[in-house]
N, C-alpha and C positions, 0 to 999 in steps of 0.2 A: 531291242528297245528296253529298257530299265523304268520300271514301273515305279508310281511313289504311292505309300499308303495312305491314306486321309485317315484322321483321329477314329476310333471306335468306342463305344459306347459300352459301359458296361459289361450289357448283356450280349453284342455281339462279340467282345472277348472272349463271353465265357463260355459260348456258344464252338469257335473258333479252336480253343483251347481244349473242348470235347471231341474236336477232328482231328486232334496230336496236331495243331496247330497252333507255335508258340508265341506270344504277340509280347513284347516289353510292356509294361504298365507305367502309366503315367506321371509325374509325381507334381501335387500341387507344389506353387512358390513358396520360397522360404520367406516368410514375412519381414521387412526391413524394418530393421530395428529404430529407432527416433534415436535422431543422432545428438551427441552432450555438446553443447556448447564449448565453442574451444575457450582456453583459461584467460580471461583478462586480468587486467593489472587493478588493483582495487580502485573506488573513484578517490579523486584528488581532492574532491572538497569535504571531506567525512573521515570520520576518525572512530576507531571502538570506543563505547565508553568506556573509561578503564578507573573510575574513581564512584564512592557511596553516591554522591551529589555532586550537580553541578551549579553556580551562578548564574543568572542571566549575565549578558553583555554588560560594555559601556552602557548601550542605549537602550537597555532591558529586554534586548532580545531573549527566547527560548531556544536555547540550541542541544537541547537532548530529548532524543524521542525513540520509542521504538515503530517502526517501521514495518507492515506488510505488505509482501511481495507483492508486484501489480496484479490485475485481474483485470483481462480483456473483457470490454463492455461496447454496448454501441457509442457509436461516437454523437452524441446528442447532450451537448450542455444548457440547453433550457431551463431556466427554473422548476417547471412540473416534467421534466424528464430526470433531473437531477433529483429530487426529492423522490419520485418511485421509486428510483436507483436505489438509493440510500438507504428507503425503510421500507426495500425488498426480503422478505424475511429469511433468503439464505444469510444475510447480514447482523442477523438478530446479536449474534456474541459480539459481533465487532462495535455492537454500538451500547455493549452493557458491559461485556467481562474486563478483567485488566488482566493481558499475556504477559507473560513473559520471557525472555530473549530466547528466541531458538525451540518456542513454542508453533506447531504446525496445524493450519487447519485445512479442513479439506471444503470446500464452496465449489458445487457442482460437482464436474470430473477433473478439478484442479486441485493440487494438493499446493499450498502455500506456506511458510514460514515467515516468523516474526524477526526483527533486528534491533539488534541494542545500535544507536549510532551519535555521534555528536558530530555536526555541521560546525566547520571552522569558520564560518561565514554567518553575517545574521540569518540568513536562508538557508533551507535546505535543498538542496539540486535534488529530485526525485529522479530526473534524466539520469543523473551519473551513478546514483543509487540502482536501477534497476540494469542499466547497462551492461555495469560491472557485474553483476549477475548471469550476465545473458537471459535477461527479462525483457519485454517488450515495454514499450517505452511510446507507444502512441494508440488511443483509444482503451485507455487501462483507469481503473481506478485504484488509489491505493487508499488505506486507512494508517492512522497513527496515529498515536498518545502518551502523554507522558503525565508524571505526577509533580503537583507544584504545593510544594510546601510554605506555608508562609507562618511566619512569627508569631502573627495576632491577627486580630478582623483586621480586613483592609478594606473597609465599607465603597461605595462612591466610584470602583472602579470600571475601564473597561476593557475588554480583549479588542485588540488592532490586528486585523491582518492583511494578508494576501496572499493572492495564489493564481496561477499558471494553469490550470484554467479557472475552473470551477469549483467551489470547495460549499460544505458544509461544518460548523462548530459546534459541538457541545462543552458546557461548562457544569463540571457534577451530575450529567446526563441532563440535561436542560439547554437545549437545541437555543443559540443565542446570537448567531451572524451566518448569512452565506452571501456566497459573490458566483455568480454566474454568467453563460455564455463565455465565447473567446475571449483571454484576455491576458496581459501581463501579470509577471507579479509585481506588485507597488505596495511600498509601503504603507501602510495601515488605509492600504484601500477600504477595506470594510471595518466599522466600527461598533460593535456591540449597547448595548440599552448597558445603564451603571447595573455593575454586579456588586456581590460581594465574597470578597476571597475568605476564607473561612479560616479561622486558626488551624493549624493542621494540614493534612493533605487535601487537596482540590483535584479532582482529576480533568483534563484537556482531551477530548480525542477532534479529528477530522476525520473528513473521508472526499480525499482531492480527485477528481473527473477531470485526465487530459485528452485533446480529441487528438493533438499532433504536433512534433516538434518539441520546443524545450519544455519543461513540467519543474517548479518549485512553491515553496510557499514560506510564508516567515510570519512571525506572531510574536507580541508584547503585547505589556498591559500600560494604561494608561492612566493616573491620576486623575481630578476633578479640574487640576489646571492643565492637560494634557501632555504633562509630563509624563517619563517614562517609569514606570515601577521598577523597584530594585528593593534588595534586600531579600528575597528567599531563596529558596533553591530547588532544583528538578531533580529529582530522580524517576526510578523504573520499575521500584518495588513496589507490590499491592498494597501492602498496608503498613501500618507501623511509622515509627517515628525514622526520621534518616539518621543513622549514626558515621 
């Protein structure tokens, strides 16, 4: 009859091995690696930015922004679950500093990076955005911002947006529209109190909460007769004039 050994313990090894009896030793698992996302094809609705500044649209959309990688969150878009979110203070840089492209931060035990990007579309698909990544794309929040330069005062106006699900706005760090729980994005679903755009740079950030499925958002500003504002430009650099 052919006998089978049960595992040994240490100490009976060493015990065993003191009677010139030779026992193989064990070897822990080799730990599996986190495996890379295989390569997708870049998304279809987004482009590098590749110029100083850009134009709003025909219809005064903003389609240049920089973009951080999602961050899984619970999935709860409530007004007071979204606002905790937001000005949870691993958040603190994302809703004062201005990054820039290919700037990385690290929030919890997740390390993230920034994106220079321009949406061909008045929208921006966060979905195709994160996808192309191999980023997760449902229960994530992302942040993003861009810089709006404008000519002169442009007193009277206001920010229009929407978003897929839930979003928050700041204008100049001055928290000034949000739209919450499940939702489409629609044009100028949420509409802002009149601001005023300031000669110079303005800075824009969000920070959009999707619980699942598709994720976008899109933004203008809006005149006193609710016309579309035009006439300045976006870019991504911190300060200074755009050249």
């Amino acid at each position: 009859m052919t006998s089978r050994l049960t595992p040994f313990t240490a100490t009976a090894v060493a015990l065993l091995a003191g009677c010139g009896i030779v026992v193989a030793a064990s070897q822990a698992p080799t730990p599996t690696p986190t495996p890379t996302p295989a390569p997708r094809p870049p998304a279809s609705s987004l482009a590098s930015s590749d110029s100083p500044s850009k134009a709003p649209d025909a219809d005064g959309f903003i389609r240049r922004w920089l973009v951080l990688e999602p961050i899984p969150v619970p999935p709860q878009l409530g007004e007071a679950a979204v606002q905790t979110l937001v000005k949870d203070a691993r958040f603190a840089a994302q809703r004062t500093a201005m990054p820039s492209a290919g700037e990385r931060a690290v929030i919890g035990d997740r390390q993230v990076a920034w994106h220079a990007v321009d949406t061909l579309g008045y929208n921006l698909n966060l979905f195709h955005f994160a996808y192309a990544l191999g980023q997760p794309t449902s229960n994530v929040l992302f942040w993003t911002v861009t810089v709006v330069d404008a000519p002169r005062d442009l007193p009277g106006v206001r920010l229009a947006i929407g978003s897929n699900a839930a979003s928050v706005w700041w204008l100049n760090d001055e928290e000034v529209i949000g739209l919450y729980n499940d939702r489409q994005s629609v044009i100028d679903d949420g509409v802002s109190k009149r601001v005023t755009l300031k000669k110079g740079p303005n800075v824009i950030r969000a920070a959009i909460v999707n619980g699942g499925g598709a994720t976008d958002f899109c933004a203008r500003f809006l005149d006193e007769a609710s016309n579309p504002v035009k006439g300045f430009t976006t870019r991504l650099a911190a300060a200074g004039p755009t050249r």
